[in-house]
C-alpha positions in Angstrom: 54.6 -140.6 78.2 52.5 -143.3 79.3 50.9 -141.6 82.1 50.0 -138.8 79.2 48.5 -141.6 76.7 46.2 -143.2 79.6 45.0 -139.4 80.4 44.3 -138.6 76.8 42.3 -142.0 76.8 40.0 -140.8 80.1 39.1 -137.7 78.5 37.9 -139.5 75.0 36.3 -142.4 77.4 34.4 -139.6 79.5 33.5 -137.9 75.9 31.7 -140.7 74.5 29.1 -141.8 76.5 27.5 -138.1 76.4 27.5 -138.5 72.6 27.2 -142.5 72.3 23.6 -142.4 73.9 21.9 -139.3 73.1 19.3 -140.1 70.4 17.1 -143.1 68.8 18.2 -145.4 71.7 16.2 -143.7 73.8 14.4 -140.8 72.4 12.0 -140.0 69.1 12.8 -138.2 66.2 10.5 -135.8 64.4 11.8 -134.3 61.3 9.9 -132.3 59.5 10.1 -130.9 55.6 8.5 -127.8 55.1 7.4 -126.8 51.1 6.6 -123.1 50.9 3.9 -122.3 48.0 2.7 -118.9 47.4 -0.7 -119.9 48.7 0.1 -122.6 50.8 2.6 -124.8 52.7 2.8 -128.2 52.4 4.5 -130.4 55.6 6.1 -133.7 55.9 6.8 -135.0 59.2 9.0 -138.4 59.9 8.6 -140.3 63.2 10.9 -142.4 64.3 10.7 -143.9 67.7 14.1 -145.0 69.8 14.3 -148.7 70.7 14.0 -147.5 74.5 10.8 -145.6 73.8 9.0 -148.1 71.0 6.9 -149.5 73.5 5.2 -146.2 74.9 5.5 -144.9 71.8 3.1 -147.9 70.4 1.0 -147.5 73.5 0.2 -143.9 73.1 -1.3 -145.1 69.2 -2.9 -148.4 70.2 -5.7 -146.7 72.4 -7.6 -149.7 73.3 -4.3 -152.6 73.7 -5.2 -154.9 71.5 -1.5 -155.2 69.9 -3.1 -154.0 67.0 -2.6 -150.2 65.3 -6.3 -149.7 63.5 -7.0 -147.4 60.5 -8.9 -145.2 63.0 -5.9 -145.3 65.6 -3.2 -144.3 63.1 -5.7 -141.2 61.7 -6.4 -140.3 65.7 -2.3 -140.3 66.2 -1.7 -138.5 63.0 -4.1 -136.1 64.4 -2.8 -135.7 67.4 0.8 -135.3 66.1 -1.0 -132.8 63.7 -3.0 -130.8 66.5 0.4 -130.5 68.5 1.6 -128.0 66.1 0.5 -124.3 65.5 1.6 -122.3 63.0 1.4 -119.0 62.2 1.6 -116.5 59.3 2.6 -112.5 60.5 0.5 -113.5 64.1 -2.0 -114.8 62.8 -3.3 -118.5 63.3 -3.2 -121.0 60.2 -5.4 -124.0 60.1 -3.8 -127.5 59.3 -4.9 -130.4 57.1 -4.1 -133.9 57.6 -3.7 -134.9 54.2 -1.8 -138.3 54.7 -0.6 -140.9 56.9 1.3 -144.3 57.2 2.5 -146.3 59.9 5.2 -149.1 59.8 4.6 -153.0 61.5 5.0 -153.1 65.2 8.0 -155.4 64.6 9.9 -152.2 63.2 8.8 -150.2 65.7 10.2 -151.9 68.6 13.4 -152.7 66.0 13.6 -148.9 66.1 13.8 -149.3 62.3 10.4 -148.1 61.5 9.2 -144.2 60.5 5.3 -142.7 60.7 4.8 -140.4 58.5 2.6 -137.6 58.3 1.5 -134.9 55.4 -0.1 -131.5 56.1 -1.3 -129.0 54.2 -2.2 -124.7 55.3 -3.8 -122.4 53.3 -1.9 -119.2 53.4 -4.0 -116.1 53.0 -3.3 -113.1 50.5 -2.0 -109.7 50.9 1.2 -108.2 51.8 4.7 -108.7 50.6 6.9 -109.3 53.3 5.8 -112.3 55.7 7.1 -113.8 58.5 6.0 -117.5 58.8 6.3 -119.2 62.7 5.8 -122.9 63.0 6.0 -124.8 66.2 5.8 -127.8 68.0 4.2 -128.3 71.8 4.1 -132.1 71.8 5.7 -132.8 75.5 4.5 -136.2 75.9 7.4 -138.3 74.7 11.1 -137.5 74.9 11.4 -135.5 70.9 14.5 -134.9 69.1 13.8 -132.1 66.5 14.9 -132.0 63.1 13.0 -128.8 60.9 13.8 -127.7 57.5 12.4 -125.5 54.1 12.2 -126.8 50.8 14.1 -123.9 48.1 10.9 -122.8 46.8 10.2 -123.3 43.6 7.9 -120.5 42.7 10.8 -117.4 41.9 8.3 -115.3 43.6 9.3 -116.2 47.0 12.4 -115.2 48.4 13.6 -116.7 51.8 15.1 -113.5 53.4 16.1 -115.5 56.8 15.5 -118.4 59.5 15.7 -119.1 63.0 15.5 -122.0 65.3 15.5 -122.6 68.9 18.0 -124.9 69.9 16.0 -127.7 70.3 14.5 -126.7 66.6 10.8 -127.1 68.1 10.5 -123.7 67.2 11.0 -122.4 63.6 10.8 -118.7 61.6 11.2 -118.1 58.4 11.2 -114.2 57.0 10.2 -114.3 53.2 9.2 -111.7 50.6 6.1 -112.6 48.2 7.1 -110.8 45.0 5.4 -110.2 41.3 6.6 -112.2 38.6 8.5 -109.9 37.1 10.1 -108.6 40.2 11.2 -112.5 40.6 11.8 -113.3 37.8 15.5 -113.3 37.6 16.2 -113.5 41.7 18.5 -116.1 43.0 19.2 -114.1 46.4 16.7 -116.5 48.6 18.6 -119.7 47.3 22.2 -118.3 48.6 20.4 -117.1 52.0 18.7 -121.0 52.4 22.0 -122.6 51.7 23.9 -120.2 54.1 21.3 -122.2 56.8 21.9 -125.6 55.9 21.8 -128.1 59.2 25.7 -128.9 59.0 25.5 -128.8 62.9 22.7 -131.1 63.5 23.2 -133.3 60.6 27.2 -133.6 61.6 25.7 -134.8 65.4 23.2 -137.0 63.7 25.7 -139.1 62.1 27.7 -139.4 65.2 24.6 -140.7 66.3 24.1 -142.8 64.2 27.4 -144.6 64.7 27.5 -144.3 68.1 24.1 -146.0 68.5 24.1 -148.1 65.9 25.3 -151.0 68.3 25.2 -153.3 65.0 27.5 -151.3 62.9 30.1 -150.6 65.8 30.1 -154.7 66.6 31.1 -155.4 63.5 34.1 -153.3 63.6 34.8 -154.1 66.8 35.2 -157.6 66.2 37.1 -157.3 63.4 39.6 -155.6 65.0 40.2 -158.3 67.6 42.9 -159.9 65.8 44.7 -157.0 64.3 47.3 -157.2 66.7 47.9 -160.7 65.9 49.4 -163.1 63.2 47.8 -166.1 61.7 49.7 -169.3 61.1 49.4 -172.0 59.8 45.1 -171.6 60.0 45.4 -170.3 63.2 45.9 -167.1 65.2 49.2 -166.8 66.9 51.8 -164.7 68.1 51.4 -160.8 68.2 52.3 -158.3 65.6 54.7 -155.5 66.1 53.4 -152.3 67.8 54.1 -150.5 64.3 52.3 -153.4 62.1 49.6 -153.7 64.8 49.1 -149.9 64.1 48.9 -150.3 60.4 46.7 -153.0 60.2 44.2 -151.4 62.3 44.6 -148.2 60.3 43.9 -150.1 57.5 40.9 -151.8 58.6 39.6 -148.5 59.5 39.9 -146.7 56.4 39.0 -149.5 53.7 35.6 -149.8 56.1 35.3 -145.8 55.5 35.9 -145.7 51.8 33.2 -148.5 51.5 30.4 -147.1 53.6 31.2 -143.7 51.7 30.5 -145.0 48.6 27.2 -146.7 49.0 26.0 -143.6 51.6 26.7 -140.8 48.9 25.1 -143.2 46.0 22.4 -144.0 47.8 21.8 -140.6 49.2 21.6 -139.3 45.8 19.1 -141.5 44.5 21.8 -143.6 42.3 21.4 -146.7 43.5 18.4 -147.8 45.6 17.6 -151.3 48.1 15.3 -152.0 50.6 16.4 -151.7 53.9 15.4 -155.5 55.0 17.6 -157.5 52.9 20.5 -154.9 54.6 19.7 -155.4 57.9 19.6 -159.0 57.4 23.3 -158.5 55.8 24.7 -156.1 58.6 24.0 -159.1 60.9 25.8 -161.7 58.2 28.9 -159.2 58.1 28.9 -159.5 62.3 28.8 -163.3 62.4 31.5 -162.9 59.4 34.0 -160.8 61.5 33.5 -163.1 64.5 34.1 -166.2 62.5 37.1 -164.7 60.9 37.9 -163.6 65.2 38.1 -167.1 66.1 39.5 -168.8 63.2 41.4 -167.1 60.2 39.7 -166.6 57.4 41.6 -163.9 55.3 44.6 -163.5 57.6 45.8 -160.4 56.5 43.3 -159.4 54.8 40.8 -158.1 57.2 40.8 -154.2 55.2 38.9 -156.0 52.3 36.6 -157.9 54.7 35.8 -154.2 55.7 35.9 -152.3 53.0 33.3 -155.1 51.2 30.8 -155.3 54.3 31.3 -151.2 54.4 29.7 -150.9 51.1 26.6 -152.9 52.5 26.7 -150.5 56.1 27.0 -147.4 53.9 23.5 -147.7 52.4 22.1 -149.1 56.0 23.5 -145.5 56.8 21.9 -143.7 54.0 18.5 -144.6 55.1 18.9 -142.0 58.1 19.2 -138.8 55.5 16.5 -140.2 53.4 14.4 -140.5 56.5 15.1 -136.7 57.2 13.7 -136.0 53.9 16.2 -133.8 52.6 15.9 -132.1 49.1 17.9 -133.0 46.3 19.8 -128.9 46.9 20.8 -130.2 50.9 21.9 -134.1 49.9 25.8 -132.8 48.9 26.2 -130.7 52.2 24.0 -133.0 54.3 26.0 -136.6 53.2 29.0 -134.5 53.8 28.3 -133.4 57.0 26.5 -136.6 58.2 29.7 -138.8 56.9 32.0 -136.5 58.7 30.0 -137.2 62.1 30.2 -141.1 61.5 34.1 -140.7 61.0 34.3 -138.3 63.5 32.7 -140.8 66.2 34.2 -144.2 64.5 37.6 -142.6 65.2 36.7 -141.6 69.1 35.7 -145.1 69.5 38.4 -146.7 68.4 41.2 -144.4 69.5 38.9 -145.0 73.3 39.6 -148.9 73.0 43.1 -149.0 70.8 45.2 -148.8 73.8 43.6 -151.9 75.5 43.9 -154.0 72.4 47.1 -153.2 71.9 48.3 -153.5 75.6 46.5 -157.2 76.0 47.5 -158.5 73.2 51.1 -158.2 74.5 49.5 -160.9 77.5 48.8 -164.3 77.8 44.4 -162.9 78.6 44.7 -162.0 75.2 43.3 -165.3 73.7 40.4 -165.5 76.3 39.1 -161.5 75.6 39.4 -162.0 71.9 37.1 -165.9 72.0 34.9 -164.4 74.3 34.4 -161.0 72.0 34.2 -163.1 69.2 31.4 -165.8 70.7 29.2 -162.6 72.0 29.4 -161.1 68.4 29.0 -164.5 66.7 26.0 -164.8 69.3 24.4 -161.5 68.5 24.8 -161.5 64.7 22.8 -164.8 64.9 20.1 -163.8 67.1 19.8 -160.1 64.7 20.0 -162.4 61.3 16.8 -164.8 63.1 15.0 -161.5 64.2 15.2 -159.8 60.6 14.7 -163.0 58.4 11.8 -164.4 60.2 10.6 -160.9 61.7 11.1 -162.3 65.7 11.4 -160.5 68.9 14.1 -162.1 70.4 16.3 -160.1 73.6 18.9 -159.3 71.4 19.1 -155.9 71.4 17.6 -155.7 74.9 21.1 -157.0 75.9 23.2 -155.4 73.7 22.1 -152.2 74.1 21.7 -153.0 78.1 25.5 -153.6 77.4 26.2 -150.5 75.5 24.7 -147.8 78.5 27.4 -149.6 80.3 29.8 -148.8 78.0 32.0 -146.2 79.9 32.6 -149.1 82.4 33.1 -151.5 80.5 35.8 -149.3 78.2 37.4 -148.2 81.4 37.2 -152.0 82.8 39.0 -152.9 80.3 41.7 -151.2 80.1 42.9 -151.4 83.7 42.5 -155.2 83.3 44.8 -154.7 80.0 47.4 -152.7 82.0 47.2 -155.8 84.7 47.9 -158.5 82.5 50.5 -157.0 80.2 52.3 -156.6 83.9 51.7 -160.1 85.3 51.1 -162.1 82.0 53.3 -161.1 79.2 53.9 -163.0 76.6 57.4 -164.3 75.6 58.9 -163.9 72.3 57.5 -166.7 69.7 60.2 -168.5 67.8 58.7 -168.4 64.5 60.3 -168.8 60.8 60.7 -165.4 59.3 59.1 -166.8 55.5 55.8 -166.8 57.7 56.2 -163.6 59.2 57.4 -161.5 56.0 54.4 -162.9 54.2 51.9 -161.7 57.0 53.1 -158.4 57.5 53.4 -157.8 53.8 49.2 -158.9 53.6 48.8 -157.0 56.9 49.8 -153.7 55.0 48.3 -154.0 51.9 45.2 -151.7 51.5 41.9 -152.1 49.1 
């Protein structure tokens, strides 16, 4: 049995790292919004440069290396972005506008929380009724991810009869049918073909992504399951749970952290409830330093569900700002939430079944104290360096290391859990002698759910 639990860990460790590391760290994004008029198209491009690819990503705009993006730089990029798309309208070549463009600081850039973005317009010439409408994307010199969508059009005279992507969505077609007003007039057919081609796919890997990369979100639940296995008394962590209450507590955690970043990502995602994205960054990092404080010393023994269903609330609309970066429509927000959500669950669930065994193995050893101080001083030492960065807008090496940290994290995972098995042979712990008032009151607050 155990020798079928350590396999079924090695296949979920060799799964992740394939799916931990595979966008944003270290690769742009380009989403684009198309907005089919009968005349026209309108299209809205998001940029959003990886950490690992910030820095040629600001080199390629500031042409001259001055550390400074100039009006004429950011219109020469947006131009170039723009020229590195044709499009086409049944084979014949459609010229592009640049109507807009913004650019975020450098500081966001090189966060990999900042997003360029780019409006453009084409004049789509008359005649004929059935159309087939080609747009694609040749820019090969950075690493692009590819996000492309249409707008439901809101003229009833248009009817989307079908799409198609390449796989790495670079390429998109779009069939549609240009009718009268009266032959549109009472057609809902190209609504039910658009929503047959939602993104579930791509949005569903996104939000693994997202959780997977998000080295900030995944510390803080980390941490805070360091001491699940453990109980707190008398101010300070202790013996070890039970295998079953370990379980419990850690389910608990788990879910309460779901239920509150579901809440703030689907109310924020539909436009309910709206905060600027500093102020939760800043807050992410407080809810790290929070978990490693309570890691080291018990702050809500017990209690470490509401910790995470509270700071989830605040993660959930650090979350949301990915979908509103895509630039969904209001008509994709209920499939796209429900498919991004599913691929943060999906990946928060891999990661924590990957490194469940270990904690629960070394706990059961005398190494446990040492792993969980020294997990707790790295987070408590990150969450400080992140809270300096986004208050006072520094570049410090924080994420440089952590994310140095986190391409090693097959390793590290597997490192890990050999050491666990070591120690639970050569160190185990004996049974405490503990009064049983104590313990009944800490399982009972170790089970109890938000």
């Amino acid at each position: 049995m155990r020798a079928r639990g350590a396999a079924v860990l090695i296949a979920l460790l060799l799964l992740s790292p394939g799916l931990a590391f595979a966008h944003r760290i270290d690769e742009y994004l380009q989403a684009t919004l198309l907005t089919l008029e009968p005349h026209s198209l309108q299209g809205s491009i998001r940029l959003v440069p990886g950490v690992l690819v910030a820095s040629d990503v600001i080199a390629s705009i500031d042409a001259n290396g001055d550390g400074v993006i100039s009006p004429e730089e950011q219109r020469a990029y947006a131009q170039q972005v723009l020229n590195s798309i044709s499009i086409t309208l049944d084979g014949r070549v459609v010229e592009t506008k640049l109507v807009s463009w913004s650019f975020p600081s450098l500081g966001q850039m090189h966060d990999g929380l900042g997003e360029i973005k780019i409006n453009y317009s084409a004049a789509l010439s008359d005649g004929g009724r059935d159309h087939v409408l080609l747009v694609a994307t040749h820019n090969l010199r950075q690493k692009l991810v590819y996000l492309i969508n249409l707008t439901v059009p809101e003229d009833r005279s248009l009817e989307i009869l079908s799409q198609r992507r390449n796989p790495e969505q670079s390429v998109y077609e779009v069939d549609y049918e240009e009718k009268t007003a009266a032959a549109g007039a009472h057609d809902t057919t190209g609504a039910v073909v658009w929503l047959e081609g939602i993104q579930f796919s791509p949005l569903f890997h996104l939000g693994m992504r997202h959780i997977a990369e998000g080295t900030d979100h995944l510390l803080f639940l980390l941490t805070l399951l360091l001491p699940a296995p453990l109980l707190a008394i008398n101010h300070r962590w202790g013996p070890k749970l039970a295998a079953r209450s370990s379980m419990l507590r850690i389910l608990g955690i788990v879910t309460a952290f779901t239920i509150g970043h579901s809440i703030t990502l689907t109310l924020a995602a539909m436009n309910v409830i709206h905060v600027p994205s500093h102020p939760i960054e800043v807050l992410i990092a407080v809810s790290i330093l929070v978990s490693a404080v309570h890691a080291l010393w018990p702050i809500l023994p017990g209690r470490e569900a509401w910790i995470a269903a509270f700071f989830g609330l605040i993660h959930g609309l650090a979350f949301a700002t990915t979908l509103d970066r895509l630039g969904v429509s209001h008509w994709e927000r209920v499939a796209g939430i429900l498919s991004f959500n599913l691929g943060i669950e999906a990946m928060q669930m891999i990661v924590v079944a990957a490194i469940l065994p270990s904690l629960l193995l070394m706990s059961r050893s005398r190494a446990y104290s040492a792993l969980r101080i020294g997990g707790a001083g790295f987070a408590a030492l990150a969450a400080l360096g992140w809270t300096l960065e986004r208050l006072f807008d520094l570049q410090l090496p924080v994420d440089d290391l952590v994310n140095a940290l986190a391409r090693h994290a097959l390793w590290i995972a597997t490192g890990l859990f050999l050491l666990s098995l070591l120690c639970r042979a050569l160190l185990p712990v004996s049974p405490p002698r503990i009064q049983r008032v104590e313990v009944l009151s800490e399982l009972s607050a170790a089970s109890t759910l938000p």
